[in-house]
Each structure stands twice: as structure tokens, then as C-alpha cells.
N, C-alpha and C positions, 0 to 999 in steps of 0.2 A: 170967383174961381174962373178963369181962363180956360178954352177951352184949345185942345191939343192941338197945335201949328200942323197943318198937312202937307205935305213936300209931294212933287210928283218929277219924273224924271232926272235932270241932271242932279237937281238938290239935293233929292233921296238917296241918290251914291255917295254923297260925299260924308252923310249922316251915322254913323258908327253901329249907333244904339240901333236904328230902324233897318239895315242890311245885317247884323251880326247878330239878329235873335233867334236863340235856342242856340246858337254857337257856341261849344265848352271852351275854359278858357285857357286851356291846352292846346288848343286847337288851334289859337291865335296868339300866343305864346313867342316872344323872342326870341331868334338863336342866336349863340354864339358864331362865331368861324368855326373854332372848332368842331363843334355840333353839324355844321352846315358839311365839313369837310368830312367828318366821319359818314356822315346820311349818302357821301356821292361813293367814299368806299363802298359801303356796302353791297351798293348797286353792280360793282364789279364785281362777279364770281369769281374769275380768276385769280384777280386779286388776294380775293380772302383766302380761295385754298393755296395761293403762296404764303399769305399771312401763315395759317393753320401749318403749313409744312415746317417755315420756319420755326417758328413756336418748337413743334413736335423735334427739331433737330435742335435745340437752343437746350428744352429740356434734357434730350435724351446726350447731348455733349454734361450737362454740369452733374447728373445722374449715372454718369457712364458708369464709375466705379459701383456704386451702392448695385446695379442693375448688374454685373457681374457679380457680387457677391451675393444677389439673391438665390440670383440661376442656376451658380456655380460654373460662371463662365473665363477661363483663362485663356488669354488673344496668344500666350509664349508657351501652352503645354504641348510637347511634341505626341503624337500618336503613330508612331512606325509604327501599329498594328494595324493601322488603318490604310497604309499605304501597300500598293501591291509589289513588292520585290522583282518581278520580273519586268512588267509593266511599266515602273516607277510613275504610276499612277493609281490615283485612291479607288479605292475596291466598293463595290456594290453600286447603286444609282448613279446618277449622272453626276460628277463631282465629289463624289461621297456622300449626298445628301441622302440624312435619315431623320428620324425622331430627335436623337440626340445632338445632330448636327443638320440644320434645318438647311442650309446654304452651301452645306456642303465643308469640305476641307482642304487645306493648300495641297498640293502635290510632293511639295520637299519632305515635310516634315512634320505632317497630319496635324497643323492646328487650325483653329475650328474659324471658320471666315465671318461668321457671323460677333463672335466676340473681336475680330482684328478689326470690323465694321466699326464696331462700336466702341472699342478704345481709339482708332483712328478718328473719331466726328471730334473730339474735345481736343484733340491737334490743331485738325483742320483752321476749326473754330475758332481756336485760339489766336493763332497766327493770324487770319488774315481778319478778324475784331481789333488785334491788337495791334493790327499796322492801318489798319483805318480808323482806327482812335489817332494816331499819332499823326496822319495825313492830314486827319482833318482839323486836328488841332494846331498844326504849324499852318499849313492854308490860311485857315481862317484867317486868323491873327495877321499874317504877313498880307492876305488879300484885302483884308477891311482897312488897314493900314494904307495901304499902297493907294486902294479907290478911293480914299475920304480925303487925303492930303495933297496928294499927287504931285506933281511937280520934281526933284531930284530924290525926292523918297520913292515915287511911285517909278521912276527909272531903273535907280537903282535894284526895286524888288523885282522887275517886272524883266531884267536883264538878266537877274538871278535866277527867277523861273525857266528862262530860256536855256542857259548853262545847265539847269539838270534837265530838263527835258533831253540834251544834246546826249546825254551820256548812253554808251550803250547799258542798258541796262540790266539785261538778261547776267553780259558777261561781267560786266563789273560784280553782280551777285553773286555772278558762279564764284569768283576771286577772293571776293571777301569772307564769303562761309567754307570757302575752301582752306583760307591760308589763318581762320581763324577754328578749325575744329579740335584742336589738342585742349585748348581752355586759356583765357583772356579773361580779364576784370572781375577775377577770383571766384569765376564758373565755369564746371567745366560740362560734360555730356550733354542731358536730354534738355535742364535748364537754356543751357549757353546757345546750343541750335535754335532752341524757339525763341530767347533774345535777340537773335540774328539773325531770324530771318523776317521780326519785327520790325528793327531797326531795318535793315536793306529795304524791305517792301516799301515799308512806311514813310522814311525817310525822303526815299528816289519817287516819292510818290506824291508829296503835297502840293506841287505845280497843277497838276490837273486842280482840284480843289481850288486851289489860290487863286486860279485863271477865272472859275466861276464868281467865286465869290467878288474877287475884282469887279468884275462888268458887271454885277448885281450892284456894289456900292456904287458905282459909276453914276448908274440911274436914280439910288436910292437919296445921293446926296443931295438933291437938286431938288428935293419933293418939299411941297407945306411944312410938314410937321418938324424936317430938319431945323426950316428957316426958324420957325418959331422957338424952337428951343435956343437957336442962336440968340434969335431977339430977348429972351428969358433971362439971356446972361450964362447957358450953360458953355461951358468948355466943352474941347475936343474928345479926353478920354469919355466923357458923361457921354456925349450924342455918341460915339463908338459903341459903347457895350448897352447904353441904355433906350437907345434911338433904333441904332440902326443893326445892333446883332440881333432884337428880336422878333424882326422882320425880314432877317436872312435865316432863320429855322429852317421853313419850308423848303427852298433851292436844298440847304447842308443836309439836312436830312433824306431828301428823296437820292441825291449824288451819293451819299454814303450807302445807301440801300442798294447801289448799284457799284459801286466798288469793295464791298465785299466780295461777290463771286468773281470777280477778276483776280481779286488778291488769293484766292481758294484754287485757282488755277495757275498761278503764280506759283507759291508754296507747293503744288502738286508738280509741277515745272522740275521745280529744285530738286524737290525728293525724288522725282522719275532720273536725274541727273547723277543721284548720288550724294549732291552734297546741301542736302534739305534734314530731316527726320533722318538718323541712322536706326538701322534694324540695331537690337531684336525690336525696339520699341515702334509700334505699329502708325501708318500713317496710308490716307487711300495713294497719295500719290508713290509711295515705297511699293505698297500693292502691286501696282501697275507697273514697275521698273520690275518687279518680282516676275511677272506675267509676260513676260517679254519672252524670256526663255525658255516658257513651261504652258503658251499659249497652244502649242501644237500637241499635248499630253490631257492638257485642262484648261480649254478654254473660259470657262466659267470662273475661274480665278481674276481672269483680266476681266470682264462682265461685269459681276460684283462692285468691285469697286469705282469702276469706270462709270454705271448704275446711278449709284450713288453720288458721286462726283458732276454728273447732267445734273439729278435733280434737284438738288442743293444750288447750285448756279440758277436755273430756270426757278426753282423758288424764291429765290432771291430778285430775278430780275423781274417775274411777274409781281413782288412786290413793288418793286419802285416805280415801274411802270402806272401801277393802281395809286401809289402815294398823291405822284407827278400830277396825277390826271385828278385826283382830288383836292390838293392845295391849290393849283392852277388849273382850273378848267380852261381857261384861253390858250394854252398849251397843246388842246388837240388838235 
């Protein structure tokens, strides 16, 4: 029997067994990235209660309806009894807020602000989800493209990017939701607005995205693990979607967490304009075009949804903010 090798100093460190005794094996345990990126979230508070906010506005958008039919809340029943006839403003507390009416109520035509809140978040949400679905999915595609190949492709894309970039954009939207609100592509009303004003955000919108994603494959193409798949024998489409999109997550996803609240102020643009969400069907930025004229009567009508409107943006941006700072810490 041999008796047990003694180490002292430098040797002792490098010995696994003799420095990690009584150590559980959790404790020493490998992490993922993911794992690793979740662990630096956390550490952000703000972050999380943008996380948490979000969440709370995601639910209460896909829940909106069942949540009015629990309550017995209606965002289009008028309450002229609720308003005062001489005054033409709502009668009792500040705004008309009671038990019944927790927020209070519009000034025109007594309905209830807190149901126009909450039929308005699954608008909001709508729209500017569904134009940064479409942003980010034309980007991509045209941006990983243009980075990986480069050369008259990468021209081409990259001169096309600048072309919508150049466009004005506000008024090109004002145009096209204006000259398309009777009904187009065999829809007509509250469908046919939120397709359009999808398409308009979304569409006018994939350059910023594309531009990232470009300068990310820029860098990406050049790295080890590209070369090696070359040397493997893979093709172009393979190292695209199998190389090198799932090492552009992280950039797409913190970028989309921050062009949502843009696009929410966009859509909120349109509708404050007119020709966004048409009434009766509720929207915060219709709110606020509502509250223009009825702000010196009730101001808390403009409040409300304007409210709302900050914290939904600031939710959103302290999420990406958190994301950014957790997929790339080299980034602060």
C-alpha cells in the first residue's frame, strides 16, 4: 500500500480533489450561456420590473376581452348621466372617478377610461408586435445576406437600405393609411387599419434592423467556426441559417426589445393624426387626439393614456437595456 502523495503550494492548487473537498457538486457545476446570461439578468432590478411590466401588459393585451366580460366592462357604453350638462364635464370627483369608474370617465360621452385602457393595450400591442415581427424578419434575411456574400449583392442591398431610409416617413404613412381607409385587399374597418399600419411601420422599417445585422455578419464571417464549416464541405445557405443566424439572436433580440416602443409611439403618432385606429374602436393614441380638445374641461383624460403610453415605452426600453447588458456584457 502506497502511502498518499503530499502536495504543498503551487501543486496543491492545481489538484481538484484536495482544494474542492466538502464542495457540493452544484456548486461546481457547468453553465450554459444561457444560464450565465440569465444569472447577470437578474442582477438588474430594473430590468426585471421592465421584464414584470411587460409580462403584466402582454397578459392584460391577450386577456383584454375575457377581463371586460368578467367586470362588466364596456370601453363604447355612453353614460350622459354621468356627464354634467351645463359644465360638459363629468360630475362628482376628479374626472368622474368613483367605485364604479375607478379612472374616471371621458367628458363627451361618459365612458368609462379604464375599459378604453384596456381595449386600447391589444391595439397598441398589436401593431407595433406586428411591425417588428415583419422588420425583423425582412432585416434579417436581407442583412445576413448582404454581410456573408457581399460584393454586388451586398451593394445592391445596402443601397436599398439607404433608399427607405431616405423616405420621409411619417408622411408617406400619413398617405398610405389615408388613401387606403375605405377598404383594400378585401378588408375593410378595424382589420384593414391594423394591417396597415403593420405593413407601413414594418415594412419602412427593416433598414435599421438590416443595418445591424449586416455589420454583425460582417464580423461574424471571418471567425473559426465559419472557416471550419467551409473546410467540412458546408455550403452558403447551411453556414447562413446554421452558422451564423444563431449567433445573431442575441444583437436581434435585444434590437427588437427596443423597437417595439418606438413602433407604439409610431402607431400612437398615426392615431393622434387621425388616420391610425378610427373611433368608436379605442386606441391610447386616439385617446390622446380625443384629449386635445377636452384637456382644458378634463385633463385627466389626456393623463390616462399618455400614463400609459410612457410606461409601456420605458418598460420596454428598460427591458432591452437589461437584455443588451446580459448577452454582452462587453457592451457597457
Amino acid at each position: 500500500m502506497t502511502a498518499p502523495i503530499k502536495t504543498t503550494g503551487a501543486e496543491a492548487e492545481v489538484q481538484p480533489e484536495a482544494v474542492l473537498t466538502g464542495v457540493k457538486k452544484s456548486q461546481i457545476e457547468g453553465r450554459s450561456l444561457g444560464q450565465i446570461a440569465w444569472m447577470r439578468f437578474k442582477r438588474d432590478k430594473m430590468a426585471v420590473a421592465g421584464g414584470v411590466v411587460v409580462v403584466f401588459l402582454i397578459l392584460l393585451a391577450v386577456l383584454s376581452k375575457p377581463i371586460q366580460a368578467v367586470f362588466g366592462l364596456d370601453p363604447n357604453s355612453f353614460n350622459q348621466d354621468l356627464i354634467d350638462p351645463a359644465l360638459l364635464a363629468p360630475k362628482g370627483g376628479w374626472g368622474g372617478m368613483s367605485w364604479d369608474h375607478p379612472l374616471g370617465v371621458d367628458p363627451q360621452y361618459g365612458r368609462d377610461i379604464l375599459a378604453r385602457i384596456i381595449e386600447g393595450s391589444w391595439v397598441s400591442l398589436i401593431v407595433a408586435g406586428g411591425a417588428t415581427l415583419l422588420a425583423v424578419v425582412i432585416g434579417t434575411v436581407l442583412g445576413v445576406v448582404a454581410g456573408f456574400y457581399g460584393g454586388w449583392v451586398d451593394t445592391l442591398i445596402s443601397r436599398t437600405m439607404d433608399t427607405f431610409l431616405a423616405f420621409p416617413l411619417l408622411l408617406f404613412a400619413i398617405s398610405i393609411s389615408a388613401t387606403l381607409q375605405d377598404g383594400a385587399f378585401g378588408l375593410d374597418g378595424l382589420p384593414l387599419r391594423i394591417g396597415v399600419l403593420i405593413f407601413v411601420i414594418g415594412f419602412f422599417g427593416w433598414p435599421y434592423m438590416g443595418r445591424i445585422v449586416r455589420a454583425q455578419t460582417l464580423s461574424l464571417r471571418e471567425r473559426e467556426f465559419v472557416d471550419a464549416s467551409r473546410s467540412l464541405g458546408a455550403r452558403g445557405p447551411f453556414i447562413l441559417f446554421r452558422e451564423l443566424l444563431p449567433n445573431l439572436v442575441a444583437p436581434i433580440l435585444v434590437y427588437s426589445t427596443l423597437m417595439i416602443p418606438t413602433n407604439i409611439l409610431f402607431e400612437a403618432a398615426l392615431s393622434f393624426l387621425g388616420v391610425g385606429i378610427a373611433p368608436p374602436q379605442s386606441s391610447w393614441g386616439g385617446m390622446l387626439t380625443q384629449a386635445v380638445d377636452l384637456y382644458e374641461v378634463d385633463l385627466q383624460y389626456m393623463f390616462v393614456p399618455g400614463l400609459a403610453i410612457f410606461i409601456t415605452v420605458l418598460a420596454f426600453n428598460l427591458l432591452g437595456d437589461g437584455l443588451r447588458d446580459a448577452l454582452d456584457p462587453r457592451s457597457k
